[in-house]
Every structure is written in structure tokens, then in C-alpha cells.
C-alpha positions as CSV (number, residue, x, y, z in Angstrom):
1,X,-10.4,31.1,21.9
2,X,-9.8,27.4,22.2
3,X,-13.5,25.8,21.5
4,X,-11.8,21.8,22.3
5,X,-12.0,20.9,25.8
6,X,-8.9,19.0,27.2
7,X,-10.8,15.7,27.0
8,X,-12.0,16.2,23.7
9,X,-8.3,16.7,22.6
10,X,-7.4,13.9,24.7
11,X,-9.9,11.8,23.2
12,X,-8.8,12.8,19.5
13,X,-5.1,12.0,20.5
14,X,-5.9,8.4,21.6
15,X,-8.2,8.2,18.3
16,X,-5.1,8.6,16.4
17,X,-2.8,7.1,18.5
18,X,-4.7,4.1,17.9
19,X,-5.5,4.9,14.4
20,X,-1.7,4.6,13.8
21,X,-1.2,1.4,15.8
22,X,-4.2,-0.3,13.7
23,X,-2.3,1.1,10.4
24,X,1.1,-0.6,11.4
25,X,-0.2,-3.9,12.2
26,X,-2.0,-3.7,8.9
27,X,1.4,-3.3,7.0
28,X,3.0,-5.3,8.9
29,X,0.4,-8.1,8.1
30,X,0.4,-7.0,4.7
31,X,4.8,-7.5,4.6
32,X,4.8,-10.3,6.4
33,X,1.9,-12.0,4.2
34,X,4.2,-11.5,1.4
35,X,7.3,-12.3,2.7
36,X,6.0,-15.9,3.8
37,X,4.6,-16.3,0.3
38,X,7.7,-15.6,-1.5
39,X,9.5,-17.7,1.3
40,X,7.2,-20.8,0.5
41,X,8.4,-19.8,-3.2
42,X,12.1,-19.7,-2.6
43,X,12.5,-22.9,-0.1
44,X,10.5,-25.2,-1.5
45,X,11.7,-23.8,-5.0
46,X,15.3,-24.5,-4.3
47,X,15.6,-28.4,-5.6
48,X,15.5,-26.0,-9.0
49,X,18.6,-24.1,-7.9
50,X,20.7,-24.5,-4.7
51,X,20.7,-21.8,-2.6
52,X,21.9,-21.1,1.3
53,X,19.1,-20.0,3.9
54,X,21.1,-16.9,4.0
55,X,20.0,-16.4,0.4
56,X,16.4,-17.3,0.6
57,X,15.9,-15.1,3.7
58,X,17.6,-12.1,1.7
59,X,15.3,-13.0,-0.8
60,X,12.1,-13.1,1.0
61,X,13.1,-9.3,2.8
62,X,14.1,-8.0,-0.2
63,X,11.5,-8.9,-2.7
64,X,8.4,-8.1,-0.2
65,X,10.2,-5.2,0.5
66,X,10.3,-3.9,-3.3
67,X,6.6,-5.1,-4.2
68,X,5.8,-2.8,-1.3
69,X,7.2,-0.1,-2.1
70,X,5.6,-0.4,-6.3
71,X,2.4,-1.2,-4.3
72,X,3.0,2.3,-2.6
73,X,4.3,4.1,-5.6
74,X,1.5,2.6,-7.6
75,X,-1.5,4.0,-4.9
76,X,0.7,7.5,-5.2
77,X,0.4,8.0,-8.2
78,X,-3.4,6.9,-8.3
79,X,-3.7,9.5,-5.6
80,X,-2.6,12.1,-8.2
81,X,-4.9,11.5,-10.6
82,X,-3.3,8.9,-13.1
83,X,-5.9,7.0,-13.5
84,X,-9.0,9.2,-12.9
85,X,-9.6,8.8,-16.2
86,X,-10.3,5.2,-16.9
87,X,-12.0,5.4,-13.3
88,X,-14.7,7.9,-14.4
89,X,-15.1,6.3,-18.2
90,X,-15.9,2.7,-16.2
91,X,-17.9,3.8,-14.1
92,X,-19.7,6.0,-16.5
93,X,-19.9,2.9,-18.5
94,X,-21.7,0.7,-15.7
95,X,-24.0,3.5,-14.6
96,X,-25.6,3.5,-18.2
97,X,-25.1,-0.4,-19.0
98,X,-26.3,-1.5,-15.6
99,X,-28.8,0.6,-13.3
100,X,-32.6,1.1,-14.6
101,X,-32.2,4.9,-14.3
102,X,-28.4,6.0,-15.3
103,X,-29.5,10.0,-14.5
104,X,-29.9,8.8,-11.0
105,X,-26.4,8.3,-10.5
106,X,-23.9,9.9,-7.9
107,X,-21.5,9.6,-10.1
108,X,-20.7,13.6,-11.7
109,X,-22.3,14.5,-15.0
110,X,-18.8,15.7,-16.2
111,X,-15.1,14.7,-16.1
112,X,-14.4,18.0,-15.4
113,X,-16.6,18.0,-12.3
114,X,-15.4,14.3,-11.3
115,X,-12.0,15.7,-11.0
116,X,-12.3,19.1,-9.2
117,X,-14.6,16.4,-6.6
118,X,-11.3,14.6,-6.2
119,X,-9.4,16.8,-5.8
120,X,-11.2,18.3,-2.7
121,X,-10.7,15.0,-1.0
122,X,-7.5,14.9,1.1
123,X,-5.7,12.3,-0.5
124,X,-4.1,9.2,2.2
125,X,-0.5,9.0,1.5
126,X,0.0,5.8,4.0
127,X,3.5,6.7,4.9
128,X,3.9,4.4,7.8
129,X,3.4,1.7,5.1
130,X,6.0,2.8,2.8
131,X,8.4,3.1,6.0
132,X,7.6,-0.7,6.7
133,X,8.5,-1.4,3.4
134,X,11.5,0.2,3.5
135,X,12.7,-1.3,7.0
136,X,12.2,-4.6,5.1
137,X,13.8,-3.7,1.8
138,X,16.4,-2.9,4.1
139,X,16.8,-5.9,6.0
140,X,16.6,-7.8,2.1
141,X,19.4,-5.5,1.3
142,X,22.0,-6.2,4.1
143,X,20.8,-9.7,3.9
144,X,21.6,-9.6,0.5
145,X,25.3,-8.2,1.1
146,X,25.9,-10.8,3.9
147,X,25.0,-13.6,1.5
148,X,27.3,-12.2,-1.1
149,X,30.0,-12.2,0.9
150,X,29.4,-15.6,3.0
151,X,29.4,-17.4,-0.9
152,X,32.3,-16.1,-2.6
């Protein structure tokens, strides 16, 4: 009934065991890549404004936090097919500006048949991602509220 042997599915469970490891280190690169950036901004920013360390570590959380997440709301809705239509027209455009023989293309010969291919492809949500994001728009948020209080 069961065609997998029990080291094939052990195999396939470390595969994505380490699939997800490799995805979460990515984000977290990603988070904290942005969160030293908009640190850097904030600190060596603040002879503009004053501000407490308090403030500039809300800041950082918060704001890496929130591009994240629009990063994350902006591949969604790419994933839906927002965009799918400005994809196809470029790259319908470059096929017949750019290669010696456009009908050689793999691009579809329709729109219609561009989208259907799309859709048949599982779309990746990256929801671990998203909940990194969220941890650290969480963190910018309580951050936030501690600073708030501490000042006033």
C-alpha cells in the first residue's frame, strides 16, 4: 500500500527539516540586515533629533519589522497574480526586441496560456518569514510602548 520505505521518508523529513532551518536563517539574515541598516540610520542620525537608545532600538525592531511584513504582503499578492500582467507584456517585449528568433521562445504564445501555466505552479507562501517579521514587529512594538512611557 505504502510504496516509501522508512528511509526514504526519513530521508524526506531531514530534507525538510533542514529546508526549514536554511529558510529561518535566511530571514533572519534578511531582518537582521535591515534592522542594522535602519540602526546605522537612527544612531548616527540622532545629532538631527535627540532620542534615548530605548527609542532607536524600538525603532530599528519596529521599522524592519513593518518593511517585512510589505515585503511579504507585496510577494503575496504577486503570488496571486497581480502582476502577471506586466510580467508576460515584458517579457513578451524582450523576447521579440532581443533574441534572433522570438518564435523560439519558452515563454507562452498567449496570456491566457501564461496564466493557466501559473497557476499550476504551487505558489511559496514563505510563512516562517512573515512569522520573523512579526516576532520583530513585535519586539518594535513593546519597545515602542516602553519608550513612551520611560519619556513622559
Amino acid at each position: 500500500m505504502n510504496d516509501v520505505s522508512p528511509e526514504e521518508s526519513y530521508v524526506a523529513a531531514a530534507d525538510k527539516r533542514r529546508a526549514i532551518i536554511i529558510e529561518v536563517v535566511v530571514a533572519l539574515l534578511i531582518l537582521c540586515g535591515t534592522s542594522a541598516a535602519v540602526f546605522c540610520i537612527e544612531y548616527f542620525g540622532s545629532h538631527l533629533y535627540p532620542s534615548t537608545p530605548i527609542r532607536v532600538w524600538a525603532d530599528t525592531f519596529s521599522i524592519s519589522g513593518l518593511l517585512g511584513i510589505l515585503v511579504w504582503l507585496l510577494l503575496f499578492v504577486t503570488q496571486h497574480g497581480a502582476f502577471d500582467i506586466i510580467v508576460y507584456g515584458t517579457r513578451k517585449l524582450f523576447a521579440y526586441t532581443f533574441r534572433i528568433h522570438p518564435e523560439k521562445s519558452k515563454l507562452p504564445k498567449t496570456y491566457t496560456d501564461y496564466v493557466l501555466e501559473r497557476q499550476a505552479k504551487k505558489p511559496n507562501r514563505f510563512w516562517i518569514y512573515l512569522c520573523a517579521c512579526a516576532l520583530f514587529f513585535i519586539v518594535g512594538l513593546i519597545l515602542v510602548f516602553v519608550s513612551l512611557n520611560l519619556e513622559y
